[in-house]
C-alpha positions in Angstrom: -13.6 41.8 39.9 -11.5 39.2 38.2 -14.0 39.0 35.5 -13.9 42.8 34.6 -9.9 43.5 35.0 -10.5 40.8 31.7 -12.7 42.2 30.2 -10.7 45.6 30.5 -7.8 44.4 28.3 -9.7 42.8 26.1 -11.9 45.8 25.3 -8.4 47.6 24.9 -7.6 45.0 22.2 -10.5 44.1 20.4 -10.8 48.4 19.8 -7.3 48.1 18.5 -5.8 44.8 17.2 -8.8 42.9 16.3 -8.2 40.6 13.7 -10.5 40.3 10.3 -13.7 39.0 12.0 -16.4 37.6 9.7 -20.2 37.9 9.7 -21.8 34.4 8.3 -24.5 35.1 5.0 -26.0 32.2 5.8 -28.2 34.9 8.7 -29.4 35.8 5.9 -29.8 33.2 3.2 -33.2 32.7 1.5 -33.3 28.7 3.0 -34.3 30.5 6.7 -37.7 31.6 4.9 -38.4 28.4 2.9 -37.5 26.1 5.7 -39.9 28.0 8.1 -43.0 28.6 5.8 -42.8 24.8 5.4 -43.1 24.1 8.6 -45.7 27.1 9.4 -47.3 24.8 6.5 -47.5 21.4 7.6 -50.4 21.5 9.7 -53.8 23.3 8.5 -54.1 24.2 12.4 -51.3 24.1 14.8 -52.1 21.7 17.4 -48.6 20.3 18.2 -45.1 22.6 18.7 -41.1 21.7 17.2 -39.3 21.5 20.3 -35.9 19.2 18.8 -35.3 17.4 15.7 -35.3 13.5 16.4 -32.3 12.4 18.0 -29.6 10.3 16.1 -29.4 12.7 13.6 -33.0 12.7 11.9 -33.5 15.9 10.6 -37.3 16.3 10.9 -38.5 18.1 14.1 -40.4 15.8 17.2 -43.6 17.6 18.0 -45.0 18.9 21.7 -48.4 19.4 22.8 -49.0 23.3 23.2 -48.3 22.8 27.5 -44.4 22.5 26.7 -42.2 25.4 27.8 -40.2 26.1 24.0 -44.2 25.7 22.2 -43.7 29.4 21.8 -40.2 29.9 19.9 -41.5 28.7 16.4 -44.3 31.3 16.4 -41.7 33.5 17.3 -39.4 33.2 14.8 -42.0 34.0 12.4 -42.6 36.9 14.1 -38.7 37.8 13.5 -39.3 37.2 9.8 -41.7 40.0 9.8 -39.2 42.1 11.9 -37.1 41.7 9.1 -38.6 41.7 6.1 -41.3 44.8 6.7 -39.0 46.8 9.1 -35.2 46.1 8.6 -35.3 44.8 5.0 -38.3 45.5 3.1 -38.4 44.1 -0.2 -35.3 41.9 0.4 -35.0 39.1 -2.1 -34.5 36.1 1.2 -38.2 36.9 1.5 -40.9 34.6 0.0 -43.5 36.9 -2.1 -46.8 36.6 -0.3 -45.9 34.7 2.7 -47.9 37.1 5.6 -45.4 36.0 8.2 -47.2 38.2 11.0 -50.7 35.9 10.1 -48.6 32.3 10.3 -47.6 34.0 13.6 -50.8 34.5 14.8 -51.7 31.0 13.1 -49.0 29.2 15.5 -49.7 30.8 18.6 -53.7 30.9 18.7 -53.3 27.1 20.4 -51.0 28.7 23.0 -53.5 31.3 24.6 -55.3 29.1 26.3 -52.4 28.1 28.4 -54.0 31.0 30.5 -56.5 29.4 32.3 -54.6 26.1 32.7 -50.6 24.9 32.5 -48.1 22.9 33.6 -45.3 25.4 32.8 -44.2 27.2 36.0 -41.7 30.2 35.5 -41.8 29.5 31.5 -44.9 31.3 31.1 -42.4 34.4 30.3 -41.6 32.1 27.3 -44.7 31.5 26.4 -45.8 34.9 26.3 -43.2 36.1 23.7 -45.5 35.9 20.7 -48.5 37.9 22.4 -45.9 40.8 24.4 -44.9 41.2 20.3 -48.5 41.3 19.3 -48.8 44.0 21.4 -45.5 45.8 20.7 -47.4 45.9 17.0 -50.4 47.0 18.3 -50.7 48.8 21.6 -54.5 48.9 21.2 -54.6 44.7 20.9 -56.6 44.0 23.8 -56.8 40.3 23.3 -53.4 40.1 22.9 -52.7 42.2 26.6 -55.4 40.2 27.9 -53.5 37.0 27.5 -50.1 38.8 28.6 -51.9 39.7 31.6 -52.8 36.3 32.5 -49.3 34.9 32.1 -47.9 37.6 34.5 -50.4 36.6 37.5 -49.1 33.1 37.0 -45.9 34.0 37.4 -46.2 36.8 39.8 -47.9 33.9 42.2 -45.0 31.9 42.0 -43.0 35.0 43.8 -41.9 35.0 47.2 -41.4 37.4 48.8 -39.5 35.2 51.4 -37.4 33.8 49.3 -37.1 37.1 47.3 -37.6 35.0 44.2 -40.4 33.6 41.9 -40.1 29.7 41.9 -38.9 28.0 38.9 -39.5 24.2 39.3 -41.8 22.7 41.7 -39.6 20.7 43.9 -39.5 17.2 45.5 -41.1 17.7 48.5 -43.0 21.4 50.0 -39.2 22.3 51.6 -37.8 23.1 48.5 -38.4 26.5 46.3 -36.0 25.9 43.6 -34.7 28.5 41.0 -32.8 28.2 38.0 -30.8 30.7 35.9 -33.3 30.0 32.9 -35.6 32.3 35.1 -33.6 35.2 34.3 -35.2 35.2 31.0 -38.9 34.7 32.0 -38.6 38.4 34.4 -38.9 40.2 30.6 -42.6 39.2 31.3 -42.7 41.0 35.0 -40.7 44.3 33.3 -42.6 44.4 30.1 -46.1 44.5 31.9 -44.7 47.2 33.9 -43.9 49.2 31.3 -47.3 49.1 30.3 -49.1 49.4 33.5 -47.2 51.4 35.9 -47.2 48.6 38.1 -43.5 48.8 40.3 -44.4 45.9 42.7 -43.7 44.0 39.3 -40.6 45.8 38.7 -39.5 45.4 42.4 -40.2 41.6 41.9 -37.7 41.4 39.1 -35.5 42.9 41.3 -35.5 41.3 43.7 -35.1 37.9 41.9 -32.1 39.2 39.8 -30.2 40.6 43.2 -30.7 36.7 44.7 -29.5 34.9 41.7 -26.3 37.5 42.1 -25.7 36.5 45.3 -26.6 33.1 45.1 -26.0 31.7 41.7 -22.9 33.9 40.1 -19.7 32.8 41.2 -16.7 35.6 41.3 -15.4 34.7 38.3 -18.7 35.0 36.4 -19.8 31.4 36.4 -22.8 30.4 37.5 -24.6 27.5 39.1 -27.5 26.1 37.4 -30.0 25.8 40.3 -30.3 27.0 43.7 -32.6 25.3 46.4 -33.8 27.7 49.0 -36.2 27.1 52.4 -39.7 28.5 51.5 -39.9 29.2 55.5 -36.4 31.3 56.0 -35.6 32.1 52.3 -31.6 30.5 53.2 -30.0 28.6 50.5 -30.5 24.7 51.1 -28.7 23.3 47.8 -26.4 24.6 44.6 -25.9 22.4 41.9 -27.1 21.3 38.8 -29.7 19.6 36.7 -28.5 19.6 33.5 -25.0 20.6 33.6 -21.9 18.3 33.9 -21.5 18.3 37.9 -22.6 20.9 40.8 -19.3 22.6 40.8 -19.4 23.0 36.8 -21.0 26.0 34.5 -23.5 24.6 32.3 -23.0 26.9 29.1 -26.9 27.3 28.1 -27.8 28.5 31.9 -24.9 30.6 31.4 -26.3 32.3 27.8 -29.4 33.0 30.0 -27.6 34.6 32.3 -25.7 36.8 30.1 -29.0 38.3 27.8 -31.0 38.2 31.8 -28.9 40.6 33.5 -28.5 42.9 29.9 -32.8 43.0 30.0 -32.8 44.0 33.6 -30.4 46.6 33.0 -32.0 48.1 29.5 -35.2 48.5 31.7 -34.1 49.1 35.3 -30.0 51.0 33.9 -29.3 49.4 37.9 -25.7 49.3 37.1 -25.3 46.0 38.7 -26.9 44.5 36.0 -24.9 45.7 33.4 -21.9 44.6 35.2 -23.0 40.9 35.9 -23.8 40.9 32.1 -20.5 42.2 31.8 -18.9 39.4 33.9 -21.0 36.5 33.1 -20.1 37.3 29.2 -16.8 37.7 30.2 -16.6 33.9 31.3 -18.6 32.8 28.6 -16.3 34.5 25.8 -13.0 33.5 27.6 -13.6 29.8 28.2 -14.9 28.4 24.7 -12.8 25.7 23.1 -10.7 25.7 20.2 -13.8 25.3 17.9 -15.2 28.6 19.2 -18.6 26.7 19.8 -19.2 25.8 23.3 -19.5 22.3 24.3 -22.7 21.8 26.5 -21.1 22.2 29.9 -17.4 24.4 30.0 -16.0 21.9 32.9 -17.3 18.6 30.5 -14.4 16.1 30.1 -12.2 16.1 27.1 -12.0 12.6 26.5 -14.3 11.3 25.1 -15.0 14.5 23.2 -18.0 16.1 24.5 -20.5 17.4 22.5 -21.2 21.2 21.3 -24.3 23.4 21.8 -25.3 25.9 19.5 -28.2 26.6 21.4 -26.1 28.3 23.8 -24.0 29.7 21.2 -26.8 31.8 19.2 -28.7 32.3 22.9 -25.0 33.7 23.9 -24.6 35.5 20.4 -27.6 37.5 20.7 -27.3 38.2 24.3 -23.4 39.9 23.9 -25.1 41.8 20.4 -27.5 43.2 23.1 -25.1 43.7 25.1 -23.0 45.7 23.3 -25.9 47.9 22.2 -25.7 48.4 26.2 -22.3 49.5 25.8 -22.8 52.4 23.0 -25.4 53.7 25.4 -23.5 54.7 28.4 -22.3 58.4 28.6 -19.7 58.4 27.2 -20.4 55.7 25.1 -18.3 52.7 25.7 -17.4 52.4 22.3 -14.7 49.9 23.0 -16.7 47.9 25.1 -19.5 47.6 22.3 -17.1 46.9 19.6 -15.3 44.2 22.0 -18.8 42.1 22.4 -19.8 42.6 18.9 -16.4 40.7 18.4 -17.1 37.9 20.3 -21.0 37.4 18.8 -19.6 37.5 15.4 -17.0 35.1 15.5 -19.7 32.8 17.8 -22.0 32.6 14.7 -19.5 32.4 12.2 -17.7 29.3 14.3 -21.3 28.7 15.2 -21.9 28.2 11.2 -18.8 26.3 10.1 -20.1 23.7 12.6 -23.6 23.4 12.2 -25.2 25.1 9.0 -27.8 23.2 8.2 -28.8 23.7 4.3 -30.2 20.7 2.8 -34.0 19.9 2.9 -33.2 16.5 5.3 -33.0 18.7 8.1 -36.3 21.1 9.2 -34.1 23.5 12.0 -31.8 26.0 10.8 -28.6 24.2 12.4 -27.8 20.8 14.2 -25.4 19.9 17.1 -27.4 21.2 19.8 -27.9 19.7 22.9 -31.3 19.4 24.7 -30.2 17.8 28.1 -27.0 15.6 27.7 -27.8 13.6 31.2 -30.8 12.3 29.8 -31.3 8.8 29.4 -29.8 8.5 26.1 -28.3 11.5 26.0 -29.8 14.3 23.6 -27.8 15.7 21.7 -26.6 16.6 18.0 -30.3 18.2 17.6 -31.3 20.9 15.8 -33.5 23.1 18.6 -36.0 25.5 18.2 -34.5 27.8 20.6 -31.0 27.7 19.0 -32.8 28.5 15.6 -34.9 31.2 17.1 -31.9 33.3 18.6 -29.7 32.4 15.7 -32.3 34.6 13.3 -32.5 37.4 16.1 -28.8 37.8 16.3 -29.3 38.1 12.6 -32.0 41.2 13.2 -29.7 42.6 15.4 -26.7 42.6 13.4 -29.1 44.6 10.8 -30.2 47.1 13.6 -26.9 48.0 15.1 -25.7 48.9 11.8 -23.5 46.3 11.1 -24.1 44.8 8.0 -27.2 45.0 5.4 -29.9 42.9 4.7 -27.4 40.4 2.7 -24.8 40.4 5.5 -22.5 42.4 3.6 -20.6 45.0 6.0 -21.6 48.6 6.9 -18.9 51.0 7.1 -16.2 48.9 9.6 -17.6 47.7 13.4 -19.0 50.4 15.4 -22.6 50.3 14.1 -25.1 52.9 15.6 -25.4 54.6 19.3 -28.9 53.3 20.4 -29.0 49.7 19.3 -32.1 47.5 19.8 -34.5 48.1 22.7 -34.5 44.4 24.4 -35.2 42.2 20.9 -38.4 40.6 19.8 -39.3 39.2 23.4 -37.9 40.9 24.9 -26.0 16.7 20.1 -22.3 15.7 20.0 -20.3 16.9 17.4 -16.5 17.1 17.2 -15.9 17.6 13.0 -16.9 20.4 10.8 -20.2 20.7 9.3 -21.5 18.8 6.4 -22.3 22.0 4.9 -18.6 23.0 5.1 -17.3 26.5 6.1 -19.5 29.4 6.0 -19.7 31.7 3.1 -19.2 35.0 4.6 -18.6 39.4 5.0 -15.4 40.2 6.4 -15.8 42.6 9.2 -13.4 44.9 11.0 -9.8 46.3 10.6 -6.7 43.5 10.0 -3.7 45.0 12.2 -0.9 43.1 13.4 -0.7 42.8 17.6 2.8 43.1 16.9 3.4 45.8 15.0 1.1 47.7 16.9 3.7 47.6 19.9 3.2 46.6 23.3 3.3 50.6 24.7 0.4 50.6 22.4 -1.6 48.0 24.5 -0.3 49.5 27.7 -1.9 53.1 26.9 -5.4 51.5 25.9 -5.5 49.1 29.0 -4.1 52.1 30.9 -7.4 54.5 29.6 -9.7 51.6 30.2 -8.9 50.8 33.6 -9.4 54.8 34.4 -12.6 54.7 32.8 -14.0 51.5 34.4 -12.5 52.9 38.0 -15.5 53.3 39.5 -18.3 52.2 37.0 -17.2 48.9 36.4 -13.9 47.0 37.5 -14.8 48.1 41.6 -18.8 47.8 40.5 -19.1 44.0 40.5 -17.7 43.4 44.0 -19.3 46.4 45.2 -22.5 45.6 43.6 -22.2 41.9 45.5 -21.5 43.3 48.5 -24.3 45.3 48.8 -27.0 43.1 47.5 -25.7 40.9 50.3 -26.2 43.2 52.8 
């Protein structure tokens, strides 16, 4: 409830008093399209995946065998190339003439349908499915392609319980644990997106029923979250909360939080549970209100300050994308929640443009898109200051979504102020330490959104917009969280 009565105000301020906002050209520079046809070009056939650049600040990406759980992400952003330059931009000049970006998809994720008879990769088979559930999103009649979909789904759908109420992510130590992670929130687009093509509910219900747990079980009041949850595979209670890649058990881990946010806004685009759109609500609330001063999260909000911790963009583009779809979430309630929508798209903007300034990654040294993120800072050394495939991958989809809300053109520049369209994207394509600027330097950029001064615009001014939003969200939203907790409890 906390959570919303924030988020209230500052929908009341961000529809009001926002300050100039900027969206970052460098979404759309040409170097996105040369950097990733080089690396769609360095093997003949793709036998081995870019999970991180080398760690130390070696640009050139460490490869994976095809049985990792991020082996999908490269094939996918080529699949967002083809979003954008056939769909949202055709015949945009940050295209590469010739390049068949679809075909390099297809190149990249042949060596991952296999996967389906054999893998090590638990609940991340929803991640590995991305390229084939867009293969069929091109082509309804690809029957290879819904073959392979298929298969992925009944490895995840065995991993359900319906004791528990959850699927399993991780295997754990011994048979008496069933541990779940928030990560998992993204891999249910797999159990929803079959649904929607065969009419199946029990998947729906088991999407469900693993989003109502992690509500109860991993989302703290304030919108925080827990990182894993252990539960008894005999009595479905909760053994354990913690962490296993966040700073301590008690802290928020700001990747698992990202999931969390663009999880809870894909259960409610298919399910409209409203629920869902308020845990989105709540865990993007957190997210939005607790970055540091750099506007880029560090890899855990409860890190120490001394020494500095470092940042990562991972979860900042993950997070970006997530509050773009959010918003689109926004613009479709009845009445649209204009405010609400124009408040997220805010916060995703000046994520990527702090995002940018930090981390833009031009030069030919470095293969990703953007450095500083951080894999898993507990490991043993730490790794961090990366460039990651995933943060790459959701930095060009925010960029896609920008385009499809109606924010800005193919080049970035700005559309007719913030509001965008009414309808917004559907779900998207599937459904390091650092404490300086970036080499690069700040970001070229757009300026986006009306430049009014808070105080000029009085405080009756903010009293009379927190005053209408808190009588709109009076029974949809500020009372809905609580509510919504309560009776998935029950």
């Amino acid at each position: 409830m906390t959570c919303l009565l924030t988020f209230a105000l500052a929908s009341a301020l961000s529809a009001q008093f926002v300050a100039t906002q900027t969206v970052p050209s460098e979404l759309y520079s040409p170097i996105i399209a040369q950097k990733l046809l080089k690396t769609a070009q360095s093997q003949s056939i793709a036998n081995s995946y870019p999970q991180y650049t080398y760690p130390g600040g070696n640009g050139s990406w460490d490869l994976f065998t095809a049985d990792t759980w991020t082996s999908a992400f490269f094939s996918g952003e080529l699949y967002l190339l083809n979003q954008r330059f056939t769909t949202l931009c055709p015949g945009n000049s940050a295209n590469i003439d010739g390049t068949n970006w679809i075909a390099e998809g297809m190149d990249w994720s042949e060596g991952l349908a296999g996967l389906t008879a054999s893998n090590t990769l638990g609940h991340d088979v929803g991640f590995i499915s991305q390229p084939f559930r867009d293969d069929v999103a091109l082509n309804f009649a690809n029957s290879t392609a819904l073959d392979i979909v298929q298969g992925f789904n009944a490895d995840l759908s065995a991993r359900f319980s319906p004791i528990v109420g959850c699927t399993k992510s991780w295997d754990g130590p011994t048979d008496n644990d069933f541990e779940v992670i928030m990560d998992n929130m993204q891999n249910l687009v797999l159990f929803l997106f079959t649904a929607s093509l065969t009419g199946n509910q029990t998947l729906v219900d088991m999407a469900m029923s693993h989003a109502n747990k992690t509500i109860e079980n991993h989302v703290r009041d304030d919108g925080s979250s827990f990182h894993v949850v252990d539960y008894d595979p005999t009595t479905g209670g909760v053994q354990w909360r913690g962490t296993a890649q966040g700073y301590s058990n008690s802290s928020t881990w700001s990747r698992g939080q990202a999931w969390g946010i663009y999880g809870f806004a894909t259960m409610y685009n298919f399910t409209r549970v409203q629920t869902y759109l308020d845990t989105s609500r709540c865990m993007a609330d957190y997210f939005v209100s607790n970055l540091p001063e750099a506007g880029v999260p560090y890899w855990d909000f409860n890190a120490p300050l001394s020494p500095p911790p470092s940042y990562d963009t991972s979860a900042a583009t993950i997070a970006a994308s997530a509050l773009l779809f959010l918003s689109s979430m926004e613009a479709q309630q009845s009445p649209a929640n204009t405010s609400g929508a124009q408040h997220w798209q805010q916060a995703a903007i000046s994520l990527l443009s702090s995002t940018v300034q930090l981390a833009w990654q031009p030069g030919g040294d470095w293969d990703s898109l953007l450095s500083n993120g951080t894999v898993n800072n507990r490991a043993t050394p730490p790794n961090n200051n990366t460039g990651v495939i995933y943060g790459d991958y959701y930095f060009i989809e925010a960029g896609n979504r920008l385009v499809e809300l109606g924010l800005v053109d193919c080049s970035g520049a700005v559309l007719n102020g913030t509001s965008g369209n009414s309808t917004g994207p559907s779900g998207g394509s599937g459904t390091g330490s650092g404490s300086g600027p970036s080499p690069s330097g700040p970001a070229n950029s757009a300026a986006i959104g009306p430049q009014t001064s808070l105080l000029s615009a009085g405080i009756l001014g903010i009293l009379v917009v927190v005053v209408a939003l808190m009588s709109l969200y009076d029974t949809a939203g500020i009372m809905a969280w609580s509510r919504g907790k309560t009776e998935i409890m029950d």
